[in-house]
C-alpha positions as CSV (number, residue, x, y, z in Angstrom):
1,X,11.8,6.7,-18.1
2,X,15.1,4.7,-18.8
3,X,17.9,6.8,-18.6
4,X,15.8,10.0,-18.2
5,X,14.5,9.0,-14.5
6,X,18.3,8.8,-13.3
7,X,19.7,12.4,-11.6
8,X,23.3,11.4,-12.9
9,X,21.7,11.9,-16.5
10,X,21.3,15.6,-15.8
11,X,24.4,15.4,-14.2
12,X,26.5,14.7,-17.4
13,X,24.0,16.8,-19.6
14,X,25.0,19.3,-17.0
15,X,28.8,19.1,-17.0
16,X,28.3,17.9,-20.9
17,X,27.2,21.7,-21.2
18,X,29.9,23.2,-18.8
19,X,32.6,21.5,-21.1
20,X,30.9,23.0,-24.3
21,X,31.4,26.4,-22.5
22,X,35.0,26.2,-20.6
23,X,36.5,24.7,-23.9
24,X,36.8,28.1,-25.7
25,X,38.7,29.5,-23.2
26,X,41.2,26.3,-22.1
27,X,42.3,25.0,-25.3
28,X,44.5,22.4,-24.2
29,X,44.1,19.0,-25.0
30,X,44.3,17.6,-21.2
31,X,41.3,19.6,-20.2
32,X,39.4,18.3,-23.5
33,X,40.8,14.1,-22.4
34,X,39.7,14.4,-18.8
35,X,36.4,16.2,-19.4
36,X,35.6,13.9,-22.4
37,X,36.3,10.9,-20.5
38,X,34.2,12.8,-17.1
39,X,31.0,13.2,-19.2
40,X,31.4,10.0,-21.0
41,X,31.8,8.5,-17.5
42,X,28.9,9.8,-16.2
43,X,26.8,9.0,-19.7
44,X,28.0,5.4,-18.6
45,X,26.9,5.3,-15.2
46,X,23.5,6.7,-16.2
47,X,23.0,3.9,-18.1
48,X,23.9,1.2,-15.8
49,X,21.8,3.1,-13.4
50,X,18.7,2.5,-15.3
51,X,19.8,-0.9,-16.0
52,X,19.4,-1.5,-12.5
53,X,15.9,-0.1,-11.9
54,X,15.1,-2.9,-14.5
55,X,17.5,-5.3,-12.9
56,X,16.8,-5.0,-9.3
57,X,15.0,-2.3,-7.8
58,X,11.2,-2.0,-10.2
59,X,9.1,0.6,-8.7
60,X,5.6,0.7,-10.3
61,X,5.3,4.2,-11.9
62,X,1.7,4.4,-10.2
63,X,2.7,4.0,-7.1
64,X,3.9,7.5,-5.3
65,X,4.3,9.0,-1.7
66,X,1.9,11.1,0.0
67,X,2.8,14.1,2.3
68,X,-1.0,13.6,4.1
69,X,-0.9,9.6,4.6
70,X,2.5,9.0,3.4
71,X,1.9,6.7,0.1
72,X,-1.1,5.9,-1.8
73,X,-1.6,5.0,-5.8
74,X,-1.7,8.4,-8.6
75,X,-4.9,9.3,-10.2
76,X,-6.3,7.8,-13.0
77,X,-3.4,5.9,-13.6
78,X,-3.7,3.0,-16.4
79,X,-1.2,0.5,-16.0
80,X,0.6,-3.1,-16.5
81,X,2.1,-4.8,-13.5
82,X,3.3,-7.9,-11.6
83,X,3.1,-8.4,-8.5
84,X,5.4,-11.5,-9.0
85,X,8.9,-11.1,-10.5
86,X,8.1,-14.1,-12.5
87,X,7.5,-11.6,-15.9
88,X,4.2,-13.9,-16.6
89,X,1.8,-12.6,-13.8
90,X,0.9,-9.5,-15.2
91,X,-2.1,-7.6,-14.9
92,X,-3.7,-4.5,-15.4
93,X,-4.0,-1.3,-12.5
94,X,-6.6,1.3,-13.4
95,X,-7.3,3.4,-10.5
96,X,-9.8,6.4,-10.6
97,X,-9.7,10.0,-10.0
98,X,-9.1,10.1,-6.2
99,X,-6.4,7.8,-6.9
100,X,-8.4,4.3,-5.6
101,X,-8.0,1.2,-7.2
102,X,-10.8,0.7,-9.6
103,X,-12.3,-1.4,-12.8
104,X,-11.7,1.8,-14.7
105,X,-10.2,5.2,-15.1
106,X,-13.3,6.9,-13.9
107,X,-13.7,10.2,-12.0
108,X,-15.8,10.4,-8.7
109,X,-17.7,12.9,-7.7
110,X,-17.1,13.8,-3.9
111,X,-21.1,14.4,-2.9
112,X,-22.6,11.3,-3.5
113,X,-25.6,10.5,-5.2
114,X,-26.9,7.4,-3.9
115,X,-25.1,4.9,-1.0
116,X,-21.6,4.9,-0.7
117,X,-19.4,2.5,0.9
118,X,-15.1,2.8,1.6
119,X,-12.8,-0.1,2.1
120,X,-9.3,0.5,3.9
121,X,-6.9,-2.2,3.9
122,X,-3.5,-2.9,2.7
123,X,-2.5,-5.2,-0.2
124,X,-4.6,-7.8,0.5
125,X,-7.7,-5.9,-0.1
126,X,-6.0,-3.7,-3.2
127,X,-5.6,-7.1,-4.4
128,X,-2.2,-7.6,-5.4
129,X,-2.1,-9.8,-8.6
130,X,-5.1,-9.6,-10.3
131,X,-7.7,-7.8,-12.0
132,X,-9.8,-5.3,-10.5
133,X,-12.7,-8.0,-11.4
134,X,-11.2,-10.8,-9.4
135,X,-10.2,-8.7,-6.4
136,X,-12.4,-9.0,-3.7
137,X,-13.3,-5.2,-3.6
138,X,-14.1,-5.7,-7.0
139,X,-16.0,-8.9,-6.2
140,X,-18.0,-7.3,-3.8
141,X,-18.3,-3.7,-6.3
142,X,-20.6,-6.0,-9.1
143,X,-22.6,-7.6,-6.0
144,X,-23.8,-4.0,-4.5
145,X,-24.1,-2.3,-8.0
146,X,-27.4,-4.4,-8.5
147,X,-28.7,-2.5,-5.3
148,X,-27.4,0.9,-6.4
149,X,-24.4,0.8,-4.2
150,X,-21.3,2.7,-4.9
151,X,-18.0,1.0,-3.4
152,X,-14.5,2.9,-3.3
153,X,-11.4,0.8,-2.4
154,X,-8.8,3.1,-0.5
155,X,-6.5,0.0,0.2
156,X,-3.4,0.2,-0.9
157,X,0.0,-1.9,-0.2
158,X,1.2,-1.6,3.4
159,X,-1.3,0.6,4.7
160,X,-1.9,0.0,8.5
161,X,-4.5,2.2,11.1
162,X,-2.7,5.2,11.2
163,X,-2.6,5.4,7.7
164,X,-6.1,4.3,7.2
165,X,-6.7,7.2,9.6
166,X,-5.3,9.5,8.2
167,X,-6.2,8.7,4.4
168,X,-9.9,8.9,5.7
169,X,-9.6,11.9,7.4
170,X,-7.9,13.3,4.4
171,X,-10.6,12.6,1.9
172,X,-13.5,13.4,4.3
173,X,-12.0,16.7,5.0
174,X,-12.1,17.4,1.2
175,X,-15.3,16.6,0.8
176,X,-15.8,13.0,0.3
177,X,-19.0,11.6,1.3
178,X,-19.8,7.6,2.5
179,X,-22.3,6.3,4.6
180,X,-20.1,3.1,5.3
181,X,-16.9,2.5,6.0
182,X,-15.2,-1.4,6.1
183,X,-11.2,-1.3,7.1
184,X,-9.6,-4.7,6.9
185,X,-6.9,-4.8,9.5
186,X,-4.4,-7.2,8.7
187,X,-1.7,-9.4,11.0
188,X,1.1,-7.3,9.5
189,X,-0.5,-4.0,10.5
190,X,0.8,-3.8,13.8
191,X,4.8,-4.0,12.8
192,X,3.9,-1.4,10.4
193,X,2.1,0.6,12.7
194,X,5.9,0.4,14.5
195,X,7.4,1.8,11.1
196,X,4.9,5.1,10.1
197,X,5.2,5.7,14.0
198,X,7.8,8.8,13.0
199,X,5.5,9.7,10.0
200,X,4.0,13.2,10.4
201,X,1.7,14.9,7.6
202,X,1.7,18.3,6.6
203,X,0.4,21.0,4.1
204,X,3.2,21.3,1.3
205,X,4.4,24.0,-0.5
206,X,4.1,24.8,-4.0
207,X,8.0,24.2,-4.4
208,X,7.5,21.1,-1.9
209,X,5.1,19.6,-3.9
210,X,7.2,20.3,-7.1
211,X,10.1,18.4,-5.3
212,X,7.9,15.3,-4.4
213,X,7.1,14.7,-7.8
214,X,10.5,14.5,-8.9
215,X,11.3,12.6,-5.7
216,X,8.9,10.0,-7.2
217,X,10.2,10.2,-10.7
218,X,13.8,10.1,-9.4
219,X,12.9,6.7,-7.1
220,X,11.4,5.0,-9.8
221,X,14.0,5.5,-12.5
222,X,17.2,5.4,-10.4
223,X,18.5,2.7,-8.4
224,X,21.4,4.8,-7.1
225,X,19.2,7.6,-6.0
226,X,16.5,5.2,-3.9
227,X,19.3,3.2,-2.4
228,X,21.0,5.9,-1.7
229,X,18.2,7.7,-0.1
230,X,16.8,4.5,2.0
231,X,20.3,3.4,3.1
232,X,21.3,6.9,4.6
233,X,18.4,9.6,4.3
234,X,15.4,7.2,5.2
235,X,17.2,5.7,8.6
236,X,17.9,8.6,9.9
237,X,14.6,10.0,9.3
238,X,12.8,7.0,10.6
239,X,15.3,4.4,13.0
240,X,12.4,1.9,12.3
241,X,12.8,1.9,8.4
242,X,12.0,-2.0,6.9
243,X,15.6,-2.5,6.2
244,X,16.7,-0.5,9.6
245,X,19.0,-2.6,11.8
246,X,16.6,-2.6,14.5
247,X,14.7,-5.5,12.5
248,X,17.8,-7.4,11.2
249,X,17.5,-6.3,8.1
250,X,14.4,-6.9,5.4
251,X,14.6,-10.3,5.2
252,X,14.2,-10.5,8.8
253,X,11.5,-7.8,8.8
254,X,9.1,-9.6,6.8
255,X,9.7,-12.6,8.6
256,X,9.0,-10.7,12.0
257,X,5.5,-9.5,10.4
258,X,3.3,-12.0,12.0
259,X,5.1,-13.3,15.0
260,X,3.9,-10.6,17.3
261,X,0.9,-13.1,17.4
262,X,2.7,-16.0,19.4
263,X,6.2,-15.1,19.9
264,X,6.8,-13.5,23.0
265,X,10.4,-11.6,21.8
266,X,8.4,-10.7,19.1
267,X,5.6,-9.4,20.9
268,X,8.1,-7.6,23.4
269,X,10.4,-6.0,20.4
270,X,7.2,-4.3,18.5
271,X,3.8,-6.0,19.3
272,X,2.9,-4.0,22.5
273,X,3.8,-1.0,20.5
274,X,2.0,-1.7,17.8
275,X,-1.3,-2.8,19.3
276,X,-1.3,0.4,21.2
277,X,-0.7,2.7,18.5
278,X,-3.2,0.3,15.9
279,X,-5.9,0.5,19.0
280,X,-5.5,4.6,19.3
281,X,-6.0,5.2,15.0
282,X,-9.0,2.6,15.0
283,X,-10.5,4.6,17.8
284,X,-9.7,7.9,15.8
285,X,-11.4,6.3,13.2
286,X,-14.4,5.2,15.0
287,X,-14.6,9.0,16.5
288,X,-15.2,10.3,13.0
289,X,-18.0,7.9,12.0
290,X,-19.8,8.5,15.5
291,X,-19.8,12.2,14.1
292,X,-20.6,12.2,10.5
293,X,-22.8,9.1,11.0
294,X,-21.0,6.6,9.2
295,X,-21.1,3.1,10.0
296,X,-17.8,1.1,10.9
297,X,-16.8,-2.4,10.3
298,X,-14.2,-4.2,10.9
299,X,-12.9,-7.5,9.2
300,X,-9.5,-9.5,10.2
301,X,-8.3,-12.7,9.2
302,X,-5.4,-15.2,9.7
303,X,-2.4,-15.9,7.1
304,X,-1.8,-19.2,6.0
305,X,0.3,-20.7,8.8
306,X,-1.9,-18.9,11.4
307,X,-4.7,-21.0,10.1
308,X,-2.9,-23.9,9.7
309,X,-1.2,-23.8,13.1
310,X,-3.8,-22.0,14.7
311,X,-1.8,-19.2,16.5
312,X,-2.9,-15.7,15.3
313,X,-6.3,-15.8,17.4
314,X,-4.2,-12.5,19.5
315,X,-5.5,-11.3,16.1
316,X,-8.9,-11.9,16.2
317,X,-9.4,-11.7,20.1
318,X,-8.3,-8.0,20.2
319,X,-10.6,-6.9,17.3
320,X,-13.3,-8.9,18.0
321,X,-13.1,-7.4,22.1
322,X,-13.0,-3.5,20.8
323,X,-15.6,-4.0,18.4
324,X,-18.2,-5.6,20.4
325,X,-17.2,-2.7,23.3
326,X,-18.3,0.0,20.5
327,X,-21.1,-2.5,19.2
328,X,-18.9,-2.5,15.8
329,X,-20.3,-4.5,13.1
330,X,-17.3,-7.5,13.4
331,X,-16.7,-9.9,10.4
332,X,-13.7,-12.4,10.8
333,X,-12.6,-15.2,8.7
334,X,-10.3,-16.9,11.4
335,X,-13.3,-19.7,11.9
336,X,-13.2,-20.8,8.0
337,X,-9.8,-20.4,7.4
338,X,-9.0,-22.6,10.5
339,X,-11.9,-24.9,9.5
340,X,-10.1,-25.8,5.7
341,X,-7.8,-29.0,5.3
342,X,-4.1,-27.6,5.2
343,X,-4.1,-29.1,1.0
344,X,-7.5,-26.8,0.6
345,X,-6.2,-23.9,2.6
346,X,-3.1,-24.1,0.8
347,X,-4.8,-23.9,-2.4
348,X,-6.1,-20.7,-2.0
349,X,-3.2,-18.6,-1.7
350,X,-0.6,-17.5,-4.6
351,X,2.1,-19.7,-4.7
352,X,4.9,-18.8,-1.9
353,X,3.4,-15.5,-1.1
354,X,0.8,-14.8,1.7
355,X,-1.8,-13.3,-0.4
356,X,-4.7,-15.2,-1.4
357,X,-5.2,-16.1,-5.2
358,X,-8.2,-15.4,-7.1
359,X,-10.1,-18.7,-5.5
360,X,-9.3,-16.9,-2.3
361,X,-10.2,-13.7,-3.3
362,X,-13.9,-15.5,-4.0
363,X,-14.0,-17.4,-1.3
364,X,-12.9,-14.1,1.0
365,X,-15.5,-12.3,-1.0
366,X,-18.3,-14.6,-0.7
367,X,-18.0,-14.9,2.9
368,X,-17.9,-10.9,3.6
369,X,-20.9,-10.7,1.0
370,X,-23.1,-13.3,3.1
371,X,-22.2,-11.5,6.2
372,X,-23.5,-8.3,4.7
373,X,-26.3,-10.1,3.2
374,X,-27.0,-11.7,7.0
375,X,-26.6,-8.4,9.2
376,X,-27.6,-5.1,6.8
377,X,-30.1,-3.8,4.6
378,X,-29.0,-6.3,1.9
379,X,-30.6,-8.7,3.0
380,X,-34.5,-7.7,2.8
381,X,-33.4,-6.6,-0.8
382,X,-32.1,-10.0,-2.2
383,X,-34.9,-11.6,0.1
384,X,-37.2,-9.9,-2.4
């Protein structure tokens, strides 16, 4: 994609064949210096463009947006990433043909033939950093495959209820069927839940669709063209945009992400928004597993300074309260977490990031595995 995934490219191809054209009929040598020098120019800025993708601004190629639930991962897709910028922690994305994260390119069938089960979450459970085999979807995939259980992993990087929502009533509606259904909310969910609030889906067009692809091709090979469009285009679209004023900024954004849990500024700027809005999509959800009789659970659990200071219970204390009013299976990790010596907790998580490592991943996976094993099915199979 370098230099090809820039639109000033086919700017100076375009201009380059304009010249070619005008230059038989102005023969002068001005018009040949200044649109020489224009399409060189341009040639130039192409370049640097794509230098910049590389340099600043690296947007995984599998990663695209979505008109029905606004971004999620292309089909099928084989690829090498890094979640860290480090250009060491690489590791390999293979997602399947609905576009899910998976151990391989695989395609999946939408009638089932034998249980099911779906996992929404955000980049905690796509598992950000490692292999699909030390993800904790993909720890939990090789436990249920000995009991002929089928797991699909719809988590994806800043997902939050309303897009769980509306990814699940997306693939339902085609088709998909699941007889279980796990969604992971996460601390950070609620200030997102703030940012899709203007998000609306709806049925492309032929040409639309067209357009969105080379939106995505354009946003990952041009640094000019993304800046361009999330500095102007995106704010207007959306005035609570990541790097929108109304947060201070990014930096200030991500910092904001969990505060909603004991800062009262924070929880007055976009907690109370947020919690409403998260409540109203989990509902949505839990409305469309009452009627194709699918069973819900729900899993949160603190980051490492919630643990470690011990104020993100908000977290758990609203979860826990809706899902034992709907009698919603309920599976938090708040107790263990807050239970761990700050060195062990610490140990657990990828170096100054908030996402767990791969002894996290285990440990998370373990836990949610014994709680399965405890309250389902499961159990009177490995009891056996």
């Amino acid at each position: 994609m370098f230099v090809v995934g820039t639109p000033v490219f086919y700017a100076a191809l375009f201009f380059l064949g304009l010249f070619l054209i005008l230059k038989r009929f102005f023969k002068g040598t001005a018009f040949k210096v200044i649109g020489i020098n224009f399409i060189v120019i341009l040639f130039l800025v192409a370049l640097f463009d794509s230098f910049a993708v590389l340099l600043f601004n690296r947007a995984d190629p599998f990663r695209i947006s979505d008109n029905f639930y606004h971004h999620g991962l292309k089909a099928l897709a084989n690829e090498k990433t890094s979640w860290k910028s480090d250009g060491v922690s690489f590791y390999q994305v293979y997602t399947n043909s609905l576009g899910f994260v998976d151990e391989i390119n695989r395609e999946v069938p939408m009638k089932k033939s034998g249980k099911r089960i779906m996992i929404l979450g955000d980049s905690f459970m796509e598992g950000v950093g490692y292999p699909w085999h030390q993800t904790v979807p993909g720890i939990l995939s090789d436990r249920f495959k000995e009991h002929g259980v089928e797991v699909l992993n719809g988590a994806v990087i800043s997902y939050s209820p309303k897009i769980y929502y509306l990814k699940l009533k997306h693939f339902l509606e085609m088709g998909l069927e699941i007889d279980e259904l796990y969604v992971f909310i996460d601390i950070s969910d609620i200030i997102d839940e703030v940012v899709y609030d203007y998000f609306i889906p709806k049925e492309f067009s032929e040409s639309e669709l067209k357009w969105q692809k080379l939106d995505n091709f354009f946003i990952k090979g041009s640094y000019l063209y993304r800046s361009t469009k999330t500095d102007y285009f995106a704010m207007q679209i959306n005035p609570y945009n990541e790097q929108s004023p109304f947060w201070g900024g990014l930096g200030n954004f991500y910092a904001l992400k969990p505060q909603w849990t004991f800062s009262p500024d924070a929880y007055k700027l976009y907690g109370e928004k947020g919690i409403a809005s998260a409540k109203k999509h989990i509902d949505l959800i839990r409305q469309i597993c009452d009627e194709r009789g699918i069973k819900l659970h729900i899993g949160v659990w603190p980051w490492e300074e919630q643990a470690k200071n011990r104020n993100g219970r908000m977290q758990h204390d609203i979860w826990k309260e809706y899902a034992d009013k709907y009698h919603i299976d309920f599976i938090s990790l708040f107790d263990t977490f807050e239970a761990m010596p700050p060195e062990e907790l610490h140990s657990i998580f990828i170096k100054n990031d908030i996402h767990w490592n791969d002894k996290g991943n285990k440990i998370v996976a373990d836990y949610i595995w014994q709680h399965i094993v405890n309250n389902s099915e499961v159990k009177n199979e490995t009891a056996e």
